[in-house]
N, C-alpha and C positions, 0 to 999 in steps of 0.2 A: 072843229079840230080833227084832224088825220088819229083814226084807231085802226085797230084790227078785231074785229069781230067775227067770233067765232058763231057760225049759227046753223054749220052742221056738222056732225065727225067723220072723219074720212084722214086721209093722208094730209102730209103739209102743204099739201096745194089749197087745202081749204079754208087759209090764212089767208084773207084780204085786205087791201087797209079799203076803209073808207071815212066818209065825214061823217061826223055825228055833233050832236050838241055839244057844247061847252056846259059841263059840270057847275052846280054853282055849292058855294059850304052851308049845310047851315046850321044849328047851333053847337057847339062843342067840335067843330069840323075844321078843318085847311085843303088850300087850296092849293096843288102844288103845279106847279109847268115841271115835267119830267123831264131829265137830259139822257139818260140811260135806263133799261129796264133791266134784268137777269133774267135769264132763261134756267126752269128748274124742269125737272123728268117730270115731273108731278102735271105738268102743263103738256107736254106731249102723252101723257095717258087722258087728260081731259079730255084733248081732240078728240082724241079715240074714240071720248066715252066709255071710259072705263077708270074715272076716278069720280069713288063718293064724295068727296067733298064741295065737286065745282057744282056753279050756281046753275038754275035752270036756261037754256041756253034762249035765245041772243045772249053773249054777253063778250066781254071787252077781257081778255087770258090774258095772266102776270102778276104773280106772286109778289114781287119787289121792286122797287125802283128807286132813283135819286132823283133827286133836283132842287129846286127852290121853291121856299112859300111865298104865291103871288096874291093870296087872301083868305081872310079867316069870317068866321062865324061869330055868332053873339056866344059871347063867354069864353072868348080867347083870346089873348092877350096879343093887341094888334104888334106890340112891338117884334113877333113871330114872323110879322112878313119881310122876308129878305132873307130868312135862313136857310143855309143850306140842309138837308135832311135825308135821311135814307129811309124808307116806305116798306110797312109788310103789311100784306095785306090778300083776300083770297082770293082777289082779282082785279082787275082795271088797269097793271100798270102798261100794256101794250099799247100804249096812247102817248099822247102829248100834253095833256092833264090828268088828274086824277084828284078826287074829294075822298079823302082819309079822317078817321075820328082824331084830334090835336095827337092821342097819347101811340098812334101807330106812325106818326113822323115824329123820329128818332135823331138826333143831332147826328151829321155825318162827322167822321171820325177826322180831324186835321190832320193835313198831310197825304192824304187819298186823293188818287185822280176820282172824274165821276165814276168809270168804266170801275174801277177797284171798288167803289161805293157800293154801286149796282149789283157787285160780287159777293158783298159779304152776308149780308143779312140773313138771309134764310141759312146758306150753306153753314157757316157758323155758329149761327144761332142751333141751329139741327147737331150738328159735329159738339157744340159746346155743351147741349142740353144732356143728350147721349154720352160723352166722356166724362163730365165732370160733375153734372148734378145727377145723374142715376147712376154709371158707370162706376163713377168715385174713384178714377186711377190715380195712383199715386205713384210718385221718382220711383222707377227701381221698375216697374212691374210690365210685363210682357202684353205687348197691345196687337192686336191682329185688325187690320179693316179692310172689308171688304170693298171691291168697285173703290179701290183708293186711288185711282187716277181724276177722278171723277169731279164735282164741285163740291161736295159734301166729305169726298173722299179727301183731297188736299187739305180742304183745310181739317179734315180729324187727323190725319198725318202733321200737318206743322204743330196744330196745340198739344198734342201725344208729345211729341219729339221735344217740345220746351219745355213739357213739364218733366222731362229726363226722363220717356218712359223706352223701354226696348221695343221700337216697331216695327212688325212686319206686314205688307199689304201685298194685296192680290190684283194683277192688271192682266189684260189681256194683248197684250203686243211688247215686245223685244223693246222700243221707242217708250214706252211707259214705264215700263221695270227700271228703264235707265233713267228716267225724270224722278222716280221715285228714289231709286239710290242717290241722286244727288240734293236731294230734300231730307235726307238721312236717316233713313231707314236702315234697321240693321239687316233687312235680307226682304226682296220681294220675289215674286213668283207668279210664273202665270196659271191662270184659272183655267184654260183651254186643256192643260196636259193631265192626262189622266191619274197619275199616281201625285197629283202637286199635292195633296193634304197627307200622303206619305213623305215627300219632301219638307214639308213647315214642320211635323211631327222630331223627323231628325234632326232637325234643325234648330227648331227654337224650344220642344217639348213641348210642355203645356202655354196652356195660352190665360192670363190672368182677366182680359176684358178685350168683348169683340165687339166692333162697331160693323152690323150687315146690315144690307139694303139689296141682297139679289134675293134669296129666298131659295128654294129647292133645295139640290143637293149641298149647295155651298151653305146655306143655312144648317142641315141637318150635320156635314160634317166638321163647322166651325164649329155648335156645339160639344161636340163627340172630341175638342182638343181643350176644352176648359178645365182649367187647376180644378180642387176645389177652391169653395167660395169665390169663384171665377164667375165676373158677370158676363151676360151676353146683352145689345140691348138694338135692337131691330127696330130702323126707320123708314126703311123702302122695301119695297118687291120689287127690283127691277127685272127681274125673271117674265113677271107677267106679259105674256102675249096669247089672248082670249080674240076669237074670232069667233066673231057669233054665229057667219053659217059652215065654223067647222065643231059639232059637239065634240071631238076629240082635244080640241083646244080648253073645251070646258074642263074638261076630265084634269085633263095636264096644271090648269089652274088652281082647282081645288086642291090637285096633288100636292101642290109645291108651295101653297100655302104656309107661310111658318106656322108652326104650332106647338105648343108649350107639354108636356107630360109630369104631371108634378108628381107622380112617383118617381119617374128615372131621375127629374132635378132634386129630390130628395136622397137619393144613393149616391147621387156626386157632389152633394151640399153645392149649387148653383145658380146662378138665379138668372131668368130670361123675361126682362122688361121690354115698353113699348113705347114710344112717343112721338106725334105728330104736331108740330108746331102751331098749326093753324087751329088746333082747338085750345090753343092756349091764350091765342090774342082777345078771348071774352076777358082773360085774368089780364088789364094791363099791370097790375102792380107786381106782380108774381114777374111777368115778362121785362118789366123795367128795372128793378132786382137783377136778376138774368144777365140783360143786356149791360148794366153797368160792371158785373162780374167779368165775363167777357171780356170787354173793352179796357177794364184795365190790366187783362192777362194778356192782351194783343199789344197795347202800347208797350207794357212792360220788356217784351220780347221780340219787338220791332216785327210782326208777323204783315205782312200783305196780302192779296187772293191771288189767285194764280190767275191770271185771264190766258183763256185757251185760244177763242176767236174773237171777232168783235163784228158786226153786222149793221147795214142801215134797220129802218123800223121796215121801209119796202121789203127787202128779204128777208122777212121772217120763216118763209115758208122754207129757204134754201140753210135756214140756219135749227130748224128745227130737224130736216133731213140730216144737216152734219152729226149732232147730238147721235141721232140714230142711228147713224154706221158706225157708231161706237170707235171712231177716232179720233173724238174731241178730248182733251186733257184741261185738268181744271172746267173753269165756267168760260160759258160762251154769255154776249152780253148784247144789246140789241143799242145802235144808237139813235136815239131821238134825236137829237139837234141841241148844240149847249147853246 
């Protein structure tokens, strides 16, 4: 089968497809033919080499994907083969198959194209974990997110905004602030301008629950706009940019690291939580929970993903660069072949 393996870090040129074996399940396992993968930040810090979580490298980058089950393993129930599914998982969906444990292919949701499948999973599941099971926003209360143009950003903007909350988000271009006001946001703002957390302050005042994923200053100042009892709850550092042969880079990293002070969150009765999906796929029963939560607050509210681009599997390398010039909006998605 055609993959992309990853097996040095470097820039996106280091994404090549090649053959490799065909996967086979086996016990507790499926088999799935992918039609589409997502593309998450998480996977361009892997390149990098600079995210804990990816596996020791050779290995096959992508978080999520859709397709169909074309075969299972001992102890799973053949009538499985022919569903459609969406896949989370800490790596392998950059391919054209992939072998997933039965409880991490997820029925796709009816009514989704693949390309919107391929969208949801992580970024939702992330946006849904963050606002509703730690976050705890309720109708009425003032929601801030950070990098809201983003895949994890849109969809924390449409579930915030259904559940009737006042949201304001941060993007970086005039073209994003206006995607955001028409996804309905009560006021966005861009993060480039220097006095912009004096701006949200006049604006919206305090801030009830922020969903951040850049880190540094935008981290340190979301904070510094929380009510009390105002959660904050951190899923990404997209700030991070560590070059190993500049130590000055090291410096800036450590810098800008979030980090919690639980005297000063005791003066402002606040609370600053953390969650990363991938260590939660050991719990399927917690994450099946979750997803079912989820999926009926998305059917409810007729929600969709935004797809920003869309790409063959071949160009991964030129779709990874897009993400990085930080003009993609929504998710960008990778096509495999339906």
């Amino acid at each position: 089968m055609r993959a992309v393996e990853l097996r040095k870090s470097g820039k996106p040129q280091v994404l090549k497809i090649s053959r490799v074996a065909d996967p086979q399940p086996g016990k507790g396992e499926v088999l799935v033919r992918l039609h589409y993968a997502g593309i998450n930040y998480a996977e361009i810090l892997s390149r990098k080499g600079l995210y804990g979580w990816a596996p020791k490298r050779p290995y096959i980058p992508g978080m999520e994907g859709t397709g169909e089950i074309i075969a299972v393993g001992a102890g799973v129930d053949s009538e499985r083969i022919g569903e459609k599914v969406m896949i989370g998982a800490q790596y392998g969906c950059y391919a054209e198959k992939i072998v997933v444990a039965s409880g991490q292919a997820l029925p796709a949701i009816a009514g989704y194209s693949a390309a919107e499948s391929a969208a949801f999973l992580v970024n939702y599941m992330t946006a849904w974990v963050a606002l509703a099971e730690l976050g705890r926003m309720r109708s009425g209360e003032k929601v801030l997110i950070t990098a809201a143009a983003g895949g994890v950003g849109t969809a924390a903007v449409q579930l915030a905004v259904a559940n009737g909350c006042e949201v304001y988000g941060l993007a970086g271009s005039e073209e994003k602030l206006e995607r955001l006001r028409r996804m309905g946001v009560a006021a966005a703002f861009n993060y480039r301008h220097t006095e912009v957390f004096k701006k949200l302050r006049e604006t919206a005042g305090g801030i009830d629950v922020v969903l951040e994923v850049v880190g540094g200053e935008i981290y340190r100042n979301s904070l510094d706009l929380l009510n009390p009892f105002g959660r904050m709850v951190v899923v990404g550092y997209a700030s991070l940019d560590l070059h190993w042969w500049n130590p000055l880079s090291w410096y800036r990293s450590w810098r800008d690291i979030p980090r919690a002070n639980i005297m000063k969150m005791a003066e402002q009765s606040i609370g600053v939580h953390a969650t990363h999906l991938g260590y939660l796929l050991k719990d399927a029963e917690t994450m099946q929970s979750v997803y079912e939560r989820l999926v009926f607050f998305v059917k409810q509210h007729d929600i969709r993903p935004v797809i920003g681009a869309e790409y063959p599997l071949d160009k991964v390398a030129a779709a990874h660069a897009f993400i990085e010039s930080r003009q993609s909006v929504g998710k960008v998605v990778l096509n495999i072949g339906e």
